[in-house]
Structure formats: C-alpha cells, structure tokens
C-alpha positions in Angstrom: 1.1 -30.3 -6.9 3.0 -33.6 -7.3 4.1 -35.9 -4.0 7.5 -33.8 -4.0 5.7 -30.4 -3.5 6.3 -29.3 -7.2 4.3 -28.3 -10.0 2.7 -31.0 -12.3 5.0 -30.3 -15.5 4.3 -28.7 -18.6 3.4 -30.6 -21.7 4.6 -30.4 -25.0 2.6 -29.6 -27.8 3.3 -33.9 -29.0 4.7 -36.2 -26.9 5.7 -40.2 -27.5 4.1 -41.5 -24.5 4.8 -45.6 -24.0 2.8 -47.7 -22.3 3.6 -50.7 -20.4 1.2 -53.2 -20.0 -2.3 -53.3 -22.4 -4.7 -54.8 -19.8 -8.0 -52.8 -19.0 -6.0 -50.0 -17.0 -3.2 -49.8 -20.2 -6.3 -49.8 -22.9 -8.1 -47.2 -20.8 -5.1 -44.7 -20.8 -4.1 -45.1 -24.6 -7.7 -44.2 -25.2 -8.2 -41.5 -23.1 -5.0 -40.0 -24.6 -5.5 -40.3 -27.9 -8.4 -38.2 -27.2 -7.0 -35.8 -25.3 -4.7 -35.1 -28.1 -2.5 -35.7 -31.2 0.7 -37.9 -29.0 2.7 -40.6 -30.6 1.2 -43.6 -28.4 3.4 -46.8 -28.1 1.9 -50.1 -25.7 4.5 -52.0 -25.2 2.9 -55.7 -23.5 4.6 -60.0 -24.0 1.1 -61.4 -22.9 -0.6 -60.8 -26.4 -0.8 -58.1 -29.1 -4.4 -57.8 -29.2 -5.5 -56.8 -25.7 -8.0 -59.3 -24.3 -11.0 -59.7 -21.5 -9.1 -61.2 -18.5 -12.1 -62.1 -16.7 -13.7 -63.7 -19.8 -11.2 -66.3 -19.7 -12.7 -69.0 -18.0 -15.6 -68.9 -20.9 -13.0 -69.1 -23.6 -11.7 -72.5 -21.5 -15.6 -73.9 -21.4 -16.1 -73.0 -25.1 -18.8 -70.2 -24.3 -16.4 -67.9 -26.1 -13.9 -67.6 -28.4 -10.8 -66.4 -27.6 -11.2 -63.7 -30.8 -14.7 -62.5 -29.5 -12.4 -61.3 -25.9 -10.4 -59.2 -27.9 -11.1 -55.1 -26.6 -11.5 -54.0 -30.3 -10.8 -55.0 -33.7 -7.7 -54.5 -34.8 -9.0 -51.9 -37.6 -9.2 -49.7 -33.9 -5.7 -49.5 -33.1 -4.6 -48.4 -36.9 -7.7 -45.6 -36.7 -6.7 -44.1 -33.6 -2.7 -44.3 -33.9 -2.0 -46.7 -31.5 1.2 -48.3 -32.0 1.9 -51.9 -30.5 4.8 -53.6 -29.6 4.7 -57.6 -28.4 7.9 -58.1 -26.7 9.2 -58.4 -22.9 10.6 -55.3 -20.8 13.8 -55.7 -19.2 14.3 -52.6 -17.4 13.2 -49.2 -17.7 15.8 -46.5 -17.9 14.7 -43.3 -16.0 18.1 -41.2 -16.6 17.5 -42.1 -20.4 13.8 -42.1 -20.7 14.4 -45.4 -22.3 12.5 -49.0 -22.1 14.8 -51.9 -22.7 13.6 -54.9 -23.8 14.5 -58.4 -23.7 14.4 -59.3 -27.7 16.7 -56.5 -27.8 16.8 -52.8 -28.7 15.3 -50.3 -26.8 11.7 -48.1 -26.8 12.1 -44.1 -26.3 9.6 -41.9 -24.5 8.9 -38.6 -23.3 6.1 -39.9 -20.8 5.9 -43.4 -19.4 2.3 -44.7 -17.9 3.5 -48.4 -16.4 0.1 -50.4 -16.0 2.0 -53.8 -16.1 -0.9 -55.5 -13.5 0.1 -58.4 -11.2 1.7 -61.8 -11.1 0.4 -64.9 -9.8 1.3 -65.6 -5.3 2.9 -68.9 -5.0 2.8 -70.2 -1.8 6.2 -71.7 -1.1 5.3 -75.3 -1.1 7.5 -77.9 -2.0 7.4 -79.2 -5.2 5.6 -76.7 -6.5 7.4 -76.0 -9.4 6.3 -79.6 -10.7 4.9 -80.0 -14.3 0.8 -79.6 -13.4 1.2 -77.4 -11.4 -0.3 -73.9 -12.7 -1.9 -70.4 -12.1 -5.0 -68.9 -13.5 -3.8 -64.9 -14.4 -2.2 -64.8 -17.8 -3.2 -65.7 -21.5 -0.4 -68.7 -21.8 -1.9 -70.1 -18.4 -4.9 -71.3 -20.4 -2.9 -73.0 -23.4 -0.9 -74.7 -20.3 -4.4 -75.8 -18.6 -6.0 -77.4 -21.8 -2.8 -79.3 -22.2 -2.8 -80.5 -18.8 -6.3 -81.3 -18.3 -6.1 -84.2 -21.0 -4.1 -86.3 -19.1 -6.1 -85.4 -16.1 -9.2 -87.2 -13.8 -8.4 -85.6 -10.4 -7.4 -82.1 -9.9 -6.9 -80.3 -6.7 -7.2 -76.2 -6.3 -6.2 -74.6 -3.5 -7.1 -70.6 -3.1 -10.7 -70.0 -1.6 -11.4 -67.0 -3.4 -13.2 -65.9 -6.7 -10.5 -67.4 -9.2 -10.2 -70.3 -7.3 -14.0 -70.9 -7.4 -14.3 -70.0 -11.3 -10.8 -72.6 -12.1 -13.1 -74.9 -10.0 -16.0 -74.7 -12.5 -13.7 -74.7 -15.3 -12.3 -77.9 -14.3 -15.6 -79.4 -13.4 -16.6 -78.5 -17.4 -14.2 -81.2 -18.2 -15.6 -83.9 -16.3 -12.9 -83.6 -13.9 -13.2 -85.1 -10.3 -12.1 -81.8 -8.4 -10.9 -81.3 -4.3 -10.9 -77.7 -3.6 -8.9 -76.5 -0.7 -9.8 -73.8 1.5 -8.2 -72.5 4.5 -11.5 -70.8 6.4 -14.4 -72.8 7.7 -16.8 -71.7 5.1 -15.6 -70.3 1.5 -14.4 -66.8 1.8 -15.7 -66.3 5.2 -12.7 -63.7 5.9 -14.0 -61.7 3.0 -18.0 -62.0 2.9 -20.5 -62.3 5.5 -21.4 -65.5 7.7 -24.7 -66.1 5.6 -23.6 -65.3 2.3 -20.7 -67.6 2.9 -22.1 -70.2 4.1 -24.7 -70.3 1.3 -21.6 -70.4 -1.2 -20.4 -73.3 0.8 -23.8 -75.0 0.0 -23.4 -74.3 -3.1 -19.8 -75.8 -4.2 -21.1 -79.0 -2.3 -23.7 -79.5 -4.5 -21.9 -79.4 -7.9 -19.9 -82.1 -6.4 -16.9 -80.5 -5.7 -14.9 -82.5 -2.8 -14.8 -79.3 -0.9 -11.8 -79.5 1.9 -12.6 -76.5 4.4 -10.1 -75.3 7.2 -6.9 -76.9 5.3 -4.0 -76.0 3.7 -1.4 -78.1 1.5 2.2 -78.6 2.8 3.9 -80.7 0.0 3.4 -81.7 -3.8 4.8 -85.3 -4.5 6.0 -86.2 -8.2 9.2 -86.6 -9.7 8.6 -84.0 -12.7 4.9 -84.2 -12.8 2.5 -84.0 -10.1 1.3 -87.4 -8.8 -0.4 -86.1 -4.9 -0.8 -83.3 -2.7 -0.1 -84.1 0.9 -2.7 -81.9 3.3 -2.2 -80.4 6.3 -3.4 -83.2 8.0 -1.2 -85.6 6.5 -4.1 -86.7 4.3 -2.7 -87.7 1.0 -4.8 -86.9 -2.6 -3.7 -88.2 -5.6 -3.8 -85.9 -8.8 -2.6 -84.6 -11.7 -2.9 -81.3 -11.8 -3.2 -78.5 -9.0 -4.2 -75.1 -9.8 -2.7 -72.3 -7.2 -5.0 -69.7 -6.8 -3.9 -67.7 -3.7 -3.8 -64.4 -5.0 -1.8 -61.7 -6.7 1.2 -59.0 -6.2 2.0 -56.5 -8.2 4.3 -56.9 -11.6 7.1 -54.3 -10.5 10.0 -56.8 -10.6 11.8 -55.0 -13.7 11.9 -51.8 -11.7 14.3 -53.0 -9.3 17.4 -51.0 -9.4 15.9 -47.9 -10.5 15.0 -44.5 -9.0 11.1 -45.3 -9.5 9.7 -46.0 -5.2 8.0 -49.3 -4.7 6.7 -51.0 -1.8 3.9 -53.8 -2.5 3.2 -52.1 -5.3 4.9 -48.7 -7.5 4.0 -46.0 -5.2 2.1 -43.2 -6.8 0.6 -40.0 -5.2 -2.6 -38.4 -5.4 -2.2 -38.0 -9.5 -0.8 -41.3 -10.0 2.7 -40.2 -10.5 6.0 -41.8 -9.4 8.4 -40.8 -7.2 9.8 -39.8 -10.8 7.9 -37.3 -12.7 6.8 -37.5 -16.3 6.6 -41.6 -15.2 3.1 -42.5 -14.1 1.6 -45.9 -13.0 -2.1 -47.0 -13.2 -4.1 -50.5 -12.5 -2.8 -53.2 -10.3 0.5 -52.4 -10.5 0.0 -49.1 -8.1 -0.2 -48.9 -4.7 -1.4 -45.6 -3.4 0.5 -43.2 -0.9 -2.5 -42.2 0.6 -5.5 -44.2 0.2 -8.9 -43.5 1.5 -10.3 -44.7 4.1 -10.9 -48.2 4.7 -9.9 -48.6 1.4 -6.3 -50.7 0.2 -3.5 -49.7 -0.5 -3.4 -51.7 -4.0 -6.8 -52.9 -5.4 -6.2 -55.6 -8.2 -9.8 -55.0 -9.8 -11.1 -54.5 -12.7 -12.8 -51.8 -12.6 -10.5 -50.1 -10.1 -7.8 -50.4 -13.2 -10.2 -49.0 -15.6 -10.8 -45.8 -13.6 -7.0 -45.4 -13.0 -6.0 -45.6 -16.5 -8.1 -42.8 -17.6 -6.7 -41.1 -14.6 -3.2 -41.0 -15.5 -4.3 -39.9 -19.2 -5.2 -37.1 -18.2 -2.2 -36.4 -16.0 0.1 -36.9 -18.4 -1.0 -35.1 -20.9 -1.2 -32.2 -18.5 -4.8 -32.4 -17.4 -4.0 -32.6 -13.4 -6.8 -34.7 -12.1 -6.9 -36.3 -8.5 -7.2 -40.1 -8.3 -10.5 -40.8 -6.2 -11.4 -44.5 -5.1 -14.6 -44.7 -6.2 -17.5 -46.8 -4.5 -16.4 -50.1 -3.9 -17.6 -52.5 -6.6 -17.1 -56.1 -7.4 -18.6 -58.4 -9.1 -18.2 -62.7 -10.2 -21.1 -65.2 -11.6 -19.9 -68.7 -10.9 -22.2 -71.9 -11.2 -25.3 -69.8 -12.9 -25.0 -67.5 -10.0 -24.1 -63.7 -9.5 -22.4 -62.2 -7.0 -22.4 -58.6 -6.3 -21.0 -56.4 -3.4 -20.9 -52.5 -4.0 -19.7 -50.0 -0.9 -18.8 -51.1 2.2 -19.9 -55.1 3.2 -17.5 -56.3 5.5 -17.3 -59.6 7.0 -17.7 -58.2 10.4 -20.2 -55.6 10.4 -18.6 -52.5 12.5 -20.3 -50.5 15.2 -22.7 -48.0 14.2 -23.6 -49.9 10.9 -26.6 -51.8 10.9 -27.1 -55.0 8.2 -30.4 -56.0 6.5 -30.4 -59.8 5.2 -33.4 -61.7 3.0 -32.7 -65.2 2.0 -34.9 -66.9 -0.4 -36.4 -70.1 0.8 -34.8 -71.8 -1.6 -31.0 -70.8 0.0 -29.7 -69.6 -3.4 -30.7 -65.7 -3.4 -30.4 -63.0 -0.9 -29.6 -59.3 -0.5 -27.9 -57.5 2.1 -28.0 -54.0 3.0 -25.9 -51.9 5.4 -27.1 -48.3 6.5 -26.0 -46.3 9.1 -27.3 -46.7 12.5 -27.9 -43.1 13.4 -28.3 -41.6 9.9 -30.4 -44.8 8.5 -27.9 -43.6 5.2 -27.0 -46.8 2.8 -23.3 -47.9 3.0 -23.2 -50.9 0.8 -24.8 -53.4 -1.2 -24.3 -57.4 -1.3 -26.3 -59.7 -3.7 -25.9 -63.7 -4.5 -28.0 -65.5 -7.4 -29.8 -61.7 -7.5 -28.0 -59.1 -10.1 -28.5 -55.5 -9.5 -28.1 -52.1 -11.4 -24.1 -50.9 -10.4 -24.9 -47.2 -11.2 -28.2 -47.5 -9.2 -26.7 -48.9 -5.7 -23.8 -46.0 -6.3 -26.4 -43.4 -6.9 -27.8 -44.6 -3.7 -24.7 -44.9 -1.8 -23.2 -41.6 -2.9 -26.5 -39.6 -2.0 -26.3 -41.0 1.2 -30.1 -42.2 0.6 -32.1 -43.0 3.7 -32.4 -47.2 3.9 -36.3 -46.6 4.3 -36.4 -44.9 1.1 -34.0 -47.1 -0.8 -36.8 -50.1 0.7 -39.5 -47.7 -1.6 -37.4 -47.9 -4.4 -35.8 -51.2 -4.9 -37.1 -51.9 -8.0 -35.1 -49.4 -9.6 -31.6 -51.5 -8.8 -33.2 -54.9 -10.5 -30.9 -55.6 -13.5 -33.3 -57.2 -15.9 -37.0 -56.4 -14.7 -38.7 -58.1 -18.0 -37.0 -61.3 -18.3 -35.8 -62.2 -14.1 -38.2 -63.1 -11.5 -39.2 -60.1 -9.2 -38.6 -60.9 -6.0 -38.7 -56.8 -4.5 -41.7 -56.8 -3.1 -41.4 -59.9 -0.4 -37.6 -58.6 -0.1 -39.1 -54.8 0.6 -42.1 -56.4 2.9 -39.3 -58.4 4.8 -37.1 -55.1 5.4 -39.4 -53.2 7.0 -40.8 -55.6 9.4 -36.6 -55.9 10.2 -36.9 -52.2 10.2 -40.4 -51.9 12.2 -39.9 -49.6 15.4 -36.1 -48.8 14.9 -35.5 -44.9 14.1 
C-alpha cells in the first residue's frame, strides 16, 4: 500500500524512468533497475557526467588520488548497461506532464521519476559571507574554487566542528596553510560522540597544530570583495583569506517548490519511498521519511544510508514493492591517519538501561567502546578511534542481539586487517571483563 491507502501501481512491460541526481543513492537505483529489467534509463545530474566518490574528495585535493580514479565506473559501464546521461541543470519538474524542465532548455519525458538530487551546503547567515574566499566543501566545483583560493592563501579559518570540517582542516593543513578551526562545543563533536572519544579528538587536532578555537562562533566576515578577517564571538579579530563553512547540510528540494510533490526538511516519502505523487519516488539525502524508526532521523545525509535507499526505490518502481528499513547505524571517517567508526546506537549521553564499555590505549590515540543492554547484556553499538573494525561483523553482532560477554570471546573476529595491524584484542577483552567482573 502506498502513504494514500492505494495499491502500489502496475508497471509496464518498459518504462523511461529519469533520474535526478547521479550521486551514490542515483547510481545505486540506475543499477538496480537496469537489472531488474529492460527500461529506458535517463540520469539527469549539473555536478558532473561521470558520477564520482564524494567522500574521496579531500584525497583528490592532497594529490592521493586523481580525480579519474573517483569516478564509479568507466565510462564503457554506462554504454553496456544502457544508461543514458544528461549534464545539465533542472528547473522544475512537471508532475501534470510527467516532464523535467531544464535550465539549458528543452525538457526530459518520463513515465517514473526517482529524484535523489542529495543536499546543499547550510550557510550560517553571517555577514559578509558571500565574500570571495569564502566557500563550502559538498560539490565537485567546490574543489576547483578551493585550489584557486588556497594559492593566495597563508591563514585560513573553518568553522563547522564536524567530520567535513575536520577533513577541510587536513586538507588545508596539506598546503602548508596556518589554519584556526572554530568549534562551537567545548571539545570537538562533543554533542555528537562521547566525552572520551571527544576529548581524545580534541587532543588530537592540537597536535597537528591546528589553532583550535573551542566554545566560539563567528559573527561577521570583513573584506570588501575578498575575505581579509573573521571577527569571533568574542570580538577577537583573525586575519585570513579564506574561510571554509562547514556547518552542515539540507536537502536539494528547492526546484520542487510550486509543485504537488510534499516537502518538509526534506521530499517526504512513505514507507516505499514514494511521494505524495505516485509513480515519482525519492531516495538518498534528499528524502526525509514519514515514519522513521526509532531513534533514528528523519533525513540521514550518509553514505551508506543513500546507497541502501537507492536500490530501494529500484525496486519500487519497477513494481517490486519493497519496504524501506533503516538499517543499523553506520558511519565511518579516517582523518589525520586515524579511523573513526561508530555502528548502532553510541550516543553522546548514554541512556538509562544501556550500559558503555571504554578501553583507551596508553598512548590516548585508540580505544573502543561498547554499549550492551543492562538487563539483557545484548550489544547496541559499536564506537572505534585509530582502531578499524569489520562493518558486517559488529551488525552481525548487533542484529543477533549477541550477549556483550560473548562478543568479549570473539573480538577478534571484528579486527579489520588481523595480518598487517597491531592486535590489541586480548588486553582490550582482559580489560572488559574485569569492567564486567560481578555485574549479571
């Protein structure tokens, strides 16, 4: 049943589906169609015409990539499987047509529409902050507007305390750049991560030599048509010539407006990713769900999250009704030579009933945390720094509701890279369970 109460339509033998948007969650669904049958597929995306590796990115900046070796697949991949792509901006999306209108002109026909069009960088309202050096970190033409900045650049300033901002940090830092980074919480992330965990981070950033500016917050950007300071919080004044704004992301929905299709933060969708408009389906960051599960958002600008939608709505529209289910929880970053993990449920805050396990190596750069139930002694979640583990492992584990003194028993199985990475399981395990001695 769709969110109005209907049946999930029939499909015709061929369709021409159109796709907007070719990121992970846009990829995933052309895929997944083409091999669910014999459709005329159109991806419709401005960003690029070979879809790319967001997160790889920031290696393509520090020359530990190239910008080719990012690319999804080859371009012999899209000709083999019949996947026709179109490089040019939407304008508006005409429901009572089933038409996409583009900018350049002209217009794209479709029988089924999957809109996977991801998000668009948060500015923070700031005056001035529409200067020349001033940027974002989300889109392919933010890095070609980075590298030119950066060479005219000795002090640069982000502000954002989360996992971009941290990464544009180390990017900068690549280029000899002195960098301030601005972060409005006493330790970095400490709204999102744990006290300990956090605070090691914090540690961390300091010793790279990153002029790290905790509990602070910018309220103007002086220059005449480039940036020339930042003016704090305080009233402290920075000089610099660039600022990267890495606050966070919304949803790309802004060529909707005026049509039938529901939004709120995001496009809503119901349980099978479908609109408030039926053969019109939307996957990736983009979506927000009616009814998520819970503790879980609303809209979840991930990776992986995008991946799993997109093959979703493949099936739904081409008539394969398949319920969206969040899956475990499961992010992941490596910034400075060091991982960062979290799968399941790690809050900042552990909640009642839930019980956390934390080992720190001695040399404050590595540690694990585990959460179990209290009265079940079941594993919730996962959180690792400088330590990688197995993802399919820890969901295994969390899924089967595994008892914390067996996972203890069986750690070993989670380490990512046994042969080449230092063991460190059995002082972790022998630390656990004298945590764990004489609790049920």
């Amino acid at each position: 049943m769709d969110a109005a109460g209907g049946s999930l339509e029939s499909v015709a033998l061929t369709m021409h589906i159109v796709i907007i948007g070719n990121g992970i969650a846009g990829v995933t669904a052309a895929r997944h169609i083409r091999k669910l049958g014999d459709h005329c597929i159109t991806m419709i995306s401005d960003e690029s015409l070979r879809p790319f590796a967001r997160t790889a990115l920031m290696y393509v900046f520090m020359g530990q990539l190239t910008l080719k070796s990012t690319q999804l697949y080859e371009d012999w991949f899209w000709e083999k499987n019949r996947i026709g792509r179109v490089h040019a901006r939407v304008r508006e999306v005409n429901t009572l047509r089933q038409e996409v209108a583009l900018e350049s002109g002209g217009s794209v026909s479709y029988d089924r529409l999957v809109i996977a069009t991801g998000s668009i960088p948060a500015k923070p309202g700031i005056p001035g902050e529409n200067l020349s050096g001033v940027q974002h970190l989300y889109h392919l033409s933010d890095l070609d507007t980075l590298e030119n900045h950066v060479r005219s650049t000795r002090h640069a300033v982000v502000l954002g305390g989360g996992l971009t901002g941290i990464e544009l940090v180390e990017m900068l830092l690549s280029r000899g750049l002195q960098v301030t980074f601005i972060v409005r919480e006493n330790t970095f992330m400490s709204r999102q991560i744990t006290a300990e965990e956090s605070s090691m981070i914090t540690r961390l950033i300091r010793e790279h030599g990153v002029d790290l500016r905790l509990n602070s917050g910018i309220r103007e950007i002086k220059g005449q048509t480039c940036v020339k300071s930042v003016v704090l919080a305080d009233g402290t004044e920075i000089p610099c010539e660039l600022l990267g704004i890495t606050i966070g992301v919304s949803p790309a929905t802004g060529f909707l407006s005026g049509t039938d299709i529901e939004t709120g933060r995001g496009i809503l969708v119901d349980d099978y990713l479908c609109t408030s408009v039926a053969g019109i389906y939307a996957a990736g960051d983009c979506a927000q769900l009616r009814a998520p599960a819970p503790a879980r958002g609303a809209v979840e600008p991930l990776w992986y999250t995008a991946r799993a939608m997109g093959e979703c709505a493949a099936h739904n529209v081409c008539g394969v009704a398949t319920v969206y289910e969040q899956r475990i929880w499961y992010n992941s970053a490596r910034f400075f030579d060091t991982e960062y993990q979290i799968y399941g449920h790690v809050p900042a805050i552990t909640p009642d009933g839930i019980r956390s396990l934390y080992w720190e190596h001695k040399s404050g750069r590595k540690s694990v945390r585990i959460n179990y139930e209290a009265e079940t002694g079941s594993v919730t979640g996962f959180q690792t720094v400088g330590i990688r583990y197995r993802q399919e492992v820890c969901e295994q584990w969390i899924h089967a509701r595994k008892p914390v003194s067996a996972v203890l028993t069986e750690l070993a199985k989670a380490n990512f890279d046994p042969e080449f990475s230092r063991r460190y399981e059995a002082e972790i395990g022998m630390f656990f369970q004298q945590q764990t001695a004489g609790k049920p």
